[in-house]
LUMLUMDO-363150 format. One record per residue (C-alpha): x, y, z; residue number from 1. Coordinates in steps of 0.05 Angstrom, whole numbers, plus 5000, padded with zeros to 4 digits. Last residue first. Example, Ala and Ser with C-alpha at 12.3 -4.5 7.8 and 13.67 -1.06 7.14 Angstrom:
5273,4979,5143,2 .
5246,4910,5156,1 .
// end
This chain:
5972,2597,2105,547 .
6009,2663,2134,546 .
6084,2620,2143,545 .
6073,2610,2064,544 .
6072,2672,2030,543 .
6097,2712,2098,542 .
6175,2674,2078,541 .
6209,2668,2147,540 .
6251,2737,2167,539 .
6329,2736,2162,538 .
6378,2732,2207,537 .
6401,2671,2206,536 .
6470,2650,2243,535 .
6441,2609,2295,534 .
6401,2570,2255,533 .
6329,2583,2274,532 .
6300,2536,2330,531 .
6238,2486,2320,530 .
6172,2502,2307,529 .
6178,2459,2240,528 .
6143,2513,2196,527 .
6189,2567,2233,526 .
6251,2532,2219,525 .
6227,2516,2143,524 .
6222,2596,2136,523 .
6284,2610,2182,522 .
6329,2554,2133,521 .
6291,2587,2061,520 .
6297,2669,2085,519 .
6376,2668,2076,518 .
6349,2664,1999,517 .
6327,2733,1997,516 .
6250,2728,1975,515 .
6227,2787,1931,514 .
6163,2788,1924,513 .
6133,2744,1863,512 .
6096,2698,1895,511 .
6058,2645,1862,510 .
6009,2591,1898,509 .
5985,2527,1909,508 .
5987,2521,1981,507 .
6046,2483,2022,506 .
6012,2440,2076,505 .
6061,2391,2068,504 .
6076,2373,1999,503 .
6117,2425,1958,502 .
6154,2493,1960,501 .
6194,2525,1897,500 .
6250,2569,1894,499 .
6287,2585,1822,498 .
6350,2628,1830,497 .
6367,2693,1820,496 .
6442,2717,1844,495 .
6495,2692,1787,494 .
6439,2715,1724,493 .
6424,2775,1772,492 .
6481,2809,1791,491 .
6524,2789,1850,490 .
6584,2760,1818,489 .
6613,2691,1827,488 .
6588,2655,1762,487 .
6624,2625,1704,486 .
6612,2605,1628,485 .
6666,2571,1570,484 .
6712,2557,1637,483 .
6786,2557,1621,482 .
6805,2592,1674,481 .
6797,2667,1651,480 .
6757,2697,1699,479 .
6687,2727,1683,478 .
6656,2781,1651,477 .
6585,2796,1626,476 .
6571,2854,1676,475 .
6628,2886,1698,474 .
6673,2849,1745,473 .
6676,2853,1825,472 .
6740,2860,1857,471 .
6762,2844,1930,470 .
6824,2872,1965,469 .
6857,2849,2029,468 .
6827,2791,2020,467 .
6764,2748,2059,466 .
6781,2698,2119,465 .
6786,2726,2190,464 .
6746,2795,2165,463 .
6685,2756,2130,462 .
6666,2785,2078,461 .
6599,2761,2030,460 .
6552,2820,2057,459 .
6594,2866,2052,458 .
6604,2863,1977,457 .
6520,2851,1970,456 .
6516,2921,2015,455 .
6566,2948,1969,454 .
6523,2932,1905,453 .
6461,2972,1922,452 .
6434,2979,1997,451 .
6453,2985,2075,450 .
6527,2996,2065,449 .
6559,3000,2125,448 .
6629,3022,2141,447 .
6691,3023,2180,446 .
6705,2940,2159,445 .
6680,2949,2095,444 .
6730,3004,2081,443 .
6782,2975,2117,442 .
6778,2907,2073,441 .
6790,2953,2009,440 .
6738,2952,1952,439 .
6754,2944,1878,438 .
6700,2955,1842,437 .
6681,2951,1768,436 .
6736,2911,1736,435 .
6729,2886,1658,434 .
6800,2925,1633,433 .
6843,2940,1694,432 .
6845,3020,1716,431 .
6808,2996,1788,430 .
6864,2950,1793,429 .
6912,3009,1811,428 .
6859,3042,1856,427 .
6848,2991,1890,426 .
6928,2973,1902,425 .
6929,3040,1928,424 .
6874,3046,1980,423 .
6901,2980,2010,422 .
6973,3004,2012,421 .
6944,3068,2048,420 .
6912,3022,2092,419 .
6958,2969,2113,418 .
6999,3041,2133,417 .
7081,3010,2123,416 .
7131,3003,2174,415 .
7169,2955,2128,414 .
7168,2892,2186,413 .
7082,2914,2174,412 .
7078,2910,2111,411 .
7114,2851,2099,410 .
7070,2821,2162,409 .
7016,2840,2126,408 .
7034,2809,2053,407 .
6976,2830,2016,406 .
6912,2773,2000,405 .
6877,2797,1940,404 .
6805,2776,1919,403 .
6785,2759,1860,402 .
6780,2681,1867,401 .
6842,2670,1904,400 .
6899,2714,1902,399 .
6960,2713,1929,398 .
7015,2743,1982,397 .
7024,2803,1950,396 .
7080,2853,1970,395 .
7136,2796,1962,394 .
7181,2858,1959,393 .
7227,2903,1905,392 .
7221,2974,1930,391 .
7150,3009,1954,390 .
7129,3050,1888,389 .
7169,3011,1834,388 .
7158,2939,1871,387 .
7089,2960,1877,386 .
7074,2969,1805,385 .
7107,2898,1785,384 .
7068,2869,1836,383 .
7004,2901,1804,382 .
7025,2888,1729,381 .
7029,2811,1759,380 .
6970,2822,1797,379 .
6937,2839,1722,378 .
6962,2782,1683,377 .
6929,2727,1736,376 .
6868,2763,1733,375 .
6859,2759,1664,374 .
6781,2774,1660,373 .
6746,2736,1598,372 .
6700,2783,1561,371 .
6639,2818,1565,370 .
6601,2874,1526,369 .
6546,2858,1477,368 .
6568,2854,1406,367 .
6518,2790,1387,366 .
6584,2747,1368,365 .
6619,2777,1428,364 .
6561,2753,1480,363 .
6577,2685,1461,362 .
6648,2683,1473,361 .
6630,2715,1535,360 .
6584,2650,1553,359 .
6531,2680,1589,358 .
6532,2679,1663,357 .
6518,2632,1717,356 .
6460,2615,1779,355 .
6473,2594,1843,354 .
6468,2549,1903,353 .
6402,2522,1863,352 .
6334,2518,1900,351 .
6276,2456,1909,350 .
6245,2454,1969,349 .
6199,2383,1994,348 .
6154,2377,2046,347 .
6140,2309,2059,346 .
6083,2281,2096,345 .
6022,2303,2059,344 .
6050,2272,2000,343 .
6052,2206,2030,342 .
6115,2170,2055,341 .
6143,2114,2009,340 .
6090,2121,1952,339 .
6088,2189,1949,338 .
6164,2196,1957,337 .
6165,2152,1899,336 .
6125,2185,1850,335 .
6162,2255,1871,334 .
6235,2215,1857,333 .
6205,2186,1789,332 .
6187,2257,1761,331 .
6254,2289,1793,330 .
6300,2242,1755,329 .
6248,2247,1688,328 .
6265,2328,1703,327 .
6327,2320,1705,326 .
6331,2287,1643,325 .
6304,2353,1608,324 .
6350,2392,1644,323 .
6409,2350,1629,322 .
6386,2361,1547,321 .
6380,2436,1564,320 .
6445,2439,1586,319 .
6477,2397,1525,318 .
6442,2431,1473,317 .
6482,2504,1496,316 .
6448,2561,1528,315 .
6479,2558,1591,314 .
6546,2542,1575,313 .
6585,2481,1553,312 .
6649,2457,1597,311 .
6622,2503,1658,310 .
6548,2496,1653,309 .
6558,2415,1645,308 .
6595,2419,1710,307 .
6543,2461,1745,306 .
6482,2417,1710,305 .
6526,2353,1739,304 .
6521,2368,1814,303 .
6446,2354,1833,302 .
6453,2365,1910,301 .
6398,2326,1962,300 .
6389,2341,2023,299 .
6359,2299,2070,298 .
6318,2315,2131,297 .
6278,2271,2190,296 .
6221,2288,2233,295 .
6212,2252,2292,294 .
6145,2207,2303,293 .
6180,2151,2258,292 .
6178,2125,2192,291 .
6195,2194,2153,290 .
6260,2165,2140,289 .
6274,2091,2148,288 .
6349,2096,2133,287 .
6349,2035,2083,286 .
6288,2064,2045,285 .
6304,2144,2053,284 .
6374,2122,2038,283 .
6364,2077,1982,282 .
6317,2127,1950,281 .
6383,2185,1961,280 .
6426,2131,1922,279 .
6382,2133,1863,278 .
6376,2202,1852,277 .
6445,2216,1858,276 .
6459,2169,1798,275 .
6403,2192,1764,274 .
6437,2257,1769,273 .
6504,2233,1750,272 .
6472,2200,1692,271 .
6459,2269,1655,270 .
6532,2285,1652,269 .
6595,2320,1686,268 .
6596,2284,1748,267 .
6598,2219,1716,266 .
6666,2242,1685,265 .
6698,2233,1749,264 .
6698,2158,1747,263 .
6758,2165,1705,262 .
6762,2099,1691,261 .
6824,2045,1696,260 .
6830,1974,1666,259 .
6850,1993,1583,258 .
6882,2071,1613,257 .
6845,2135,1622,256 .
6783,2106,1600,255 .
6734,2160,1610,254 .
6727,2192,1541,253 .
6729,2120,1504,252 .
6661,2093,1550,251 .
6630,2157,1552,250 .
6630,2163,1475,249 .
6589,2232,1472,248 .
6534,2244,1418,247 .
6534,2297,1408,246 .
6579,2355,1396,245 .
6634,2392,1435,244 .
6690,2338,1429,243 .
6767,2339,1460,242 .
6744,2291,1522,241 .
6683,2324,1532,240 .
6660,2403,1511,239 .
6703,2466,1520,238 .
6647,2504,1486,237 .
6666,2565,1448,236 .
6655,2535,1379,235 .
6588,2527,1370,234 .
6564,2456,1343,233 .
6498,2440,1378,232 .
6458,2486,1348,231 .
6445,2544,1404,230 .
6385,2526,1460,229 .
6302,2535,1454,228 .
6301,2501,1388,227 .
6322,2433,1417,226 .
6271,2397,1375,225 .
6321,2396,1312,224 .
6361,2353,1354,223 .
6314,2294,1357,222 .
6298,2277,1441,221 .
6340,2251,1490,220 .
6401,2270,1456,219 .
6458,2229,1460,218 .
6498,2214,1512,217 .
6531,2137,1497,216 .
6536,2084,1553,215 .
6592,2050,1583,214 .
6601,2101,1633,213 .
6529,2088,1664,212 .
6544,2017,1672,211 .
6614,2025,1710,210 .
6585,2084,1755,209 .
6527,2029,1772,208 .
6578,1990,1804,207 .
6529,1951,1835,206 .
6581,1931,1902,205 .
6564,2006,1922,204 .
6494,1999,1946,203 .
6523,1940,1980,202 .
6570,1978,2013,201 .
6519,2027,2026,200 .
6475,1984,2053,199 .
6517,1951,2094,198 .
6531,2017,2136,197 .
6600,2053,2115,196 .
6651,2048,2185,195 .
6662,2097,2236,194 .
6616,2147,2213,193 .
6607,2226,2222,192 .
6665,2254,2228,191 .
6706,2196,2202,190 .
6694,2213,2133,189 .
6635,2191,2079,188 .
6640,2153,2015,187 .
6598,2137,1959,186 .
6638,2094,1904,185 .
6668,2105,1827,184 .
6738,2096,1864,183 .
6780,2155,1841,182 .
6720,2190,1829,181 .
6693,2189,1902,180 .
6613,2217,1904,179 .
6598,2249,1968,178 .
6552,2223,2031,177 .
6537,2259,2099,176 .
6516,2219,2149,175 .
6481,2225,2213,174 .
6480,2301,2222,173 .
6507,2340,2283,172 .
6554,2381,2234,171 .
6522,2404,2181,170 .
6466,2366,2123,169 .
6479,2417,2067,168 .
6555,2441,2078,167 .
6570,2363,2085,166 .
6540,2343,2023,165 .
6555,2402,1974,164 .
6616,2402,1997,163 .
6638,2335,1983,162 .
6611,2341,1911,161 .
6570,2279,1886,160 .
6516,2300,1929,159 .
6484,2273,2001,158 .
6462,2301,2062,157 .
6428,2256,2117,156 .
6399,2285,2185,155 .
6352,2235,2228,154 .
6313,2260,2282,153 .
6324,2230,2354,152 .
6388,2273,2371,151 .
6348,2309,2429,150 .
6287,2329,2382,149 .
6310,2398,2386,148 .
6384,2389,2367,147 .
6372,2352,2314,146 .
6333,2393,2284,145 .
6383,2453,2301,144 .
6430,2415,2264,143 .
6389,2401,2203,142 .
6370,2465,2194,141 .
6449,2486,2192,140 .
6488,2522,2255,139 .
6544,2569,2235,138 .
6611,2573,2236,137 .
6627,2515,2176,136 .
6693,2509,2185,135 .
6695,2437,2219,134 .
6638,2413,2161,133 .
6681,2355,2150,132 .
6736,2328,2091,131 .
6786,2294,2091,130 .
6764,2229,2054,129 .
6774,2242,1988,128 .
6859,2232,2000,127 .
6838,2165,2029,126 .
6802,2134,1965,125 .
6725,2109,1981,124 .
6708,2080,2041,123 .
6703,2120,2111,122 .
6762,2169,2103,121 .
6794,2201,2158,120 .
6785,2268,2197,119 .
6832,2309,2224,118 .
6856,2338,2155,117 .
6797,2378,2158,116 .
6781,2406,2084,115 .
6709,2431,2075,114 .
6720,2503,2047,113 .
6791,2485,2015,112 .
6852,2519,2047,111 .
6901,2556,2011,110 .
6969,2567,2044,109 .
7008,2620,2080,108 .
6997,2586,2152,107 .
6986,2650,2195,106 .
6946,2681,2131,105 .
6904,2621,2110,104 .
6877,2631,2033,103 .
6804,2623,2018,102 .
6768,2560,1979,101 .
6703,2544,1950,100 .
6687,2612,1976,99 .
6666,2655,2030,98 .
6642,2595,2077,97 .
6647,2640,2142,96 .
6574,2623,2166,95 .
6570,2701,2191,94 .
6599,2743,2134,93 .
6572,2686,2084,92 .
6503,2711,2097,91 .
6462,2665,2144,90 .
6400,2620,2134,89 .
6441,2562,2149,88 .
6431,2509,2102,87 .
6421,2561,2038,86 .
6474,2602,2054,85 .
6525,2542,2065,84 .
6506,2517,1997,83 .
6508,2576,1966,82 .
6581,2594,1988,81 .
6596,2518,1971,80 .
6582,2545,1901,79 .
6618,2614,1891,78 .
6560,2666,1879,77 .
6615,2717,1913,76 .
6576,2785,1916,75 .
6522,2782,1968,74 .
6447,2775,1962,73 .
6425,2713,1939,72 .
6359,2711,1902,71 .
6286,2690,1902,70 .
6238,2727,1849,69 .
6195,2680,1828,68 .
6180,2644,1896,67 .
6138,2579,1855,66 .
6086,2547,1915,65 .
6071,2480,1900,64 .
6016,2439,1860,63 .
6031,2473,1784,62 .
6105,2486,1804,61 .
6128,2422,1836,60 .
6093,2381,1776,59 .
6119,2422,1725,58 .
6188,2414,1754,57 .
6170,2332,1747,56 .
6105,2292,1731,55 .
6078,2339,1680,54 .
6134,2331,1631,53 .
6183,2381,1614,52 .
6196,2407,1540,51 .
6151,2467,1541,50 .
6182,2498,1610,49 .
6251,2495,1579,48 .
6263,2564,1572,47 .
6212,2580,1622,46 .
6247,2542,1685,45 .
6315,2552,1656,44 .
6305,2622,1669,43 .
6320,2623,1750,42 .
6384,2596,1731,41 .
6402,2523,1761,40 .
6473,2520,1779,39 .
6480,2473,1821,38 .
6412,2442,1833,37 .
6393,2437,1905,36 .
6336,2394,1930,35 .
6319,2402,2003,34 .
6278,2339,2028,33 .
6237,2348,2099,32 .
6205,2281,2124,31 .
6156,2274,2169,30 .
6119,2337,2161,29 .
6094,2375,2221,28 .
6025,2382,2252,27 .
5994,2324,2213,26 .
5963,2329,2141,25 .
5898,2317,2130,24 .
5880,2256,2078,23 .
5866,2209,2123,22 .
5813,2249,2163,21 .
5784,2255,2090,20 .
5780,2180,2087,19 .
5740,2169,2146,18 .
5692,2220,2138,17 .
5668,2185,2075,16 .
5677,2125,2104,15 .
5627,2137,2148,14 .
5581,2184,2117,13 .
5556,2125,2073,12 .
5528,2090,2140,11 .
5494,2148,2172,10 .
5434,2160,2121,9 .
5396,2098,2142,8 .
5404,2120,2212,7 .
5384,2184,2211,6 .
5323,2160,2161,5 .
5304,2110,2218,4 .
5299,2163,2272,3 .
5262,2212,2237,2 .
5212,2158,2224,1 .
// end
């Protein structure tokens, strides 16, 4: 009798058991995807929370693991600097990627962060084509993947912006694939590919760019809904092709003549996203990721919300209206990585490089402090100031970003202390409207800071490639380039960024300890089992590496 019940009650446990062997996940995932949203403030998250469907940031939020209080923590928020930081787990002091660009001493000219004039373009317009990860110094996660699974795992990165691309996926990795606007194509360089695969070319035959430009951007959703941004006529945004209200011709703003497009402007809206989106499916399709016993990784950068932060600011109609299109993009890329390779075989990270200030303009109307720094208009009061105290002299080599390059060998030929010239330019700009610091190289270089502002200062220099000088602006201010908002400081609404953890064995779960954001590559490094990037530093994440 026993017998016969035991064996009348073992058939439904079979599938039963079955199935929920299915559903565990394996020892690692088979496909890692960083997403990176330029520009994304930690805020935008809440401020729009009401407005997103289920399927997308909601989504990654409700069934992930939300890091609430993630942040960079070093002064110069530029965005390849982010980039870099996040891929390698290092501070810009060791990966070297200070900026978006840094001035050459030896050669006296500016260098951009991924230029390499070695390299050759592989489709797309030749002068888009130099570019490489050559001074990038340190190893990224998907390097150090690579490396452990003896060149077996596959490495994409891909963004409209070259650096965000090649920064994110490093130097061992298959591919990394940028946006060209002189051609409306993907491209890639000679450092990683001889010749575009056929997918890509046929990828690129679509001339989706073309379709996307003809279209008008209008609001997804009635205007009066958008209570959570400013109307949408305010007069200190830059806006599109000479307008700052919706909707948005793309068709007239991007012809620059009757048979040429400014293929450019798809950087700068919604459609760029879904653009990026759609590219990075036909890569995890045509690349077979996930497929295969060796874990793969592909980044993914969402350029646009940086661009549309620049022309329009953060609390304008137009950045909440690419948030809330985003977050469709993001719905449909989650339903199809289920599909394609199982939720319990992806683990997914979505960050920003950076986050970016109030529009000054804006601030005024309220009568909070901030302004537009002229930095230009103060080095020439400084050079005019050293000419009186040292004699007429090319005493300042440039500036870039806020930092000031000095003419050394000047200096030097004059028997001049570096130092004392240092000590006095700093205190000279130190008197300029809108500047809070202004710290010599020397004293960074004789000194550690272990907390508060001059430990983020420190942090970001590198002593081959960071200024003589380097400012950092009061709260609220930024430099006057013609950009309604900027970034580049170390205080929170350039520093805090959103963090979230999905798929693979990630818990449902909030922390709200601080996570630096050099913690991300080590975390995902220690998940893997495989080697940190050689540059990082920094602790993996206890939330998650506990569960």
């Amino acid at each position: 009798m026993i017998i016969s019940v035991l064996v009348f009650c073992l058939p439904p446990f079979i599938p039963l058991f079955s199935q929920s062997t299915l559903t565990v996940p394996p020892d690692r995932p088979k496909l890692i995807v960083g997403i990176v949203v330029d520009q994304m403030r930690y805020d935008y998250i809440y401020r729009y929370w009401d407005k997103f469907g289920e399927g997308g940031f909601r989504r990654l939020i409700d069934e992930g693991t939300f890091c609430k209080n993630a942040r960079f923590s070093y002064l110069n928020t530029y965005s390849a600097t982010g980039y870099a930081t996040i891929s390698t787990g290092s501070m810009p002091a060791s990966h070297g990627i200070i900026a978006d660009e840094w001035y050459k001493r030896l050669q006296k000219e500016k260098i951009y962060c991924t230029q390499d004039e070695g390299v050759k373009a592989v489709g797309g317009s030749y002068e888009n084509g130099m570019h490489s990860p050559v001074h990038l110094v340190a190893t990224t996660l998907g390097d150090e993947l690579r490396m452990y699974f003896n060149m077996r795992s596959k490495v994409f990165g891909v963004g409209m912006k070259e650096h965000a691309a090649i920064l994110s996926a490093g130097h061992t990795a298959n591919a990394a694939y940028w946006f060209d606007a002189s051609t409306g194509t993907w491209m890639s360089s000679t450092w990683y590919l001889d010749s575009l695969p056929q997918w890509v070319r046929e990828f690129n035959e679509k001339e989706f760019p073309d379709l996307y430009l003809e279209r008008e951007w209008e609001p997804l959703y009635p205007e009066v809904s958008y209570v959570e941004s400013l109307p949408d006529s305010c007069d200190y945004e830059t806006g599109l092709g000479g307008r700052n209200v919706f909707p948005y011709d793309l068709d007239r703003i991007s012809r620059v003549r009757r048979r040429e497009r400014d293929y450019g402007l798809l950087g700068c809206v919604p459609f760029g996203n879904t653009y990026t989106k759609d590219f990075a499916v036909s890569l995890i399709v045509s690349e077979q990721l996930g497929k295969d016993k060796f874990p793969d990784l592909l980044t993914v950068a969402f350029n646009p919300p940086g661009e549309v932060g620049r022309l329009f600011g953060p609390n304008s109609m137009e950045m909440q209206d690419v948030y809330l299109r985003l977050d469709r993009d993001l719905e449909h890329f989650l339903e199809f990585l289920d599909q394609q390779v199982g939720k319990k075989n992806v683990l997914v990270y979505l960050t920003s490089n950076h986050g970016v200030s109030a529009s000054p303009a804006y601030l005024k109307t309220l009568r909070i402090p901030g302004d537009f720094f002229n930095l230009n208009g103060a080095v020439t009061l400084l050079r005019a100031y050293l000419n009186v105290i040292y004699g007429n002299g090319n005493w300042v080599d440039t500036v870039i970003g806020q930092q000031i390059f000095l003419n050394r060998q000047l200096i030097e030929d004059s028997k001049l202390s570096l130092e004392e010239m240092q000590n006095r330019v700093a205190r000279f700009m130190i008197q300029i409207s809108g500047v809070a610091r202004a710290v010599t190289s020397t004293s960074l270089e004789s000194n550690y800071f272990g907390s508060g502002m001059m430990q983020r200062i420190q942090n970001g220099y590198n002593q081959k490639r960071s200024g003589d000088v380097i400012l950092s602006l009061e709260p609220g201010w930024i430099s006057r380039n013609g950009d309604v908002a900027g970034h580049s400081t170390a205080y929170r609404y350039d520093s805090h960024v959103p963090l979230i953890w999905y798929g693979w064995k990630i818990p449902r779960m909030v922390i709200s300890d601080p996570v630096d954001m050099t913690g991300l590559a080590s975390t995902v490094a220690f998940l893997m089992n495989i080697s940190y990037p050689n540059g990082n530093m920094e602790e993996p994440l206890p939330g998650l590496i506990s569960r």
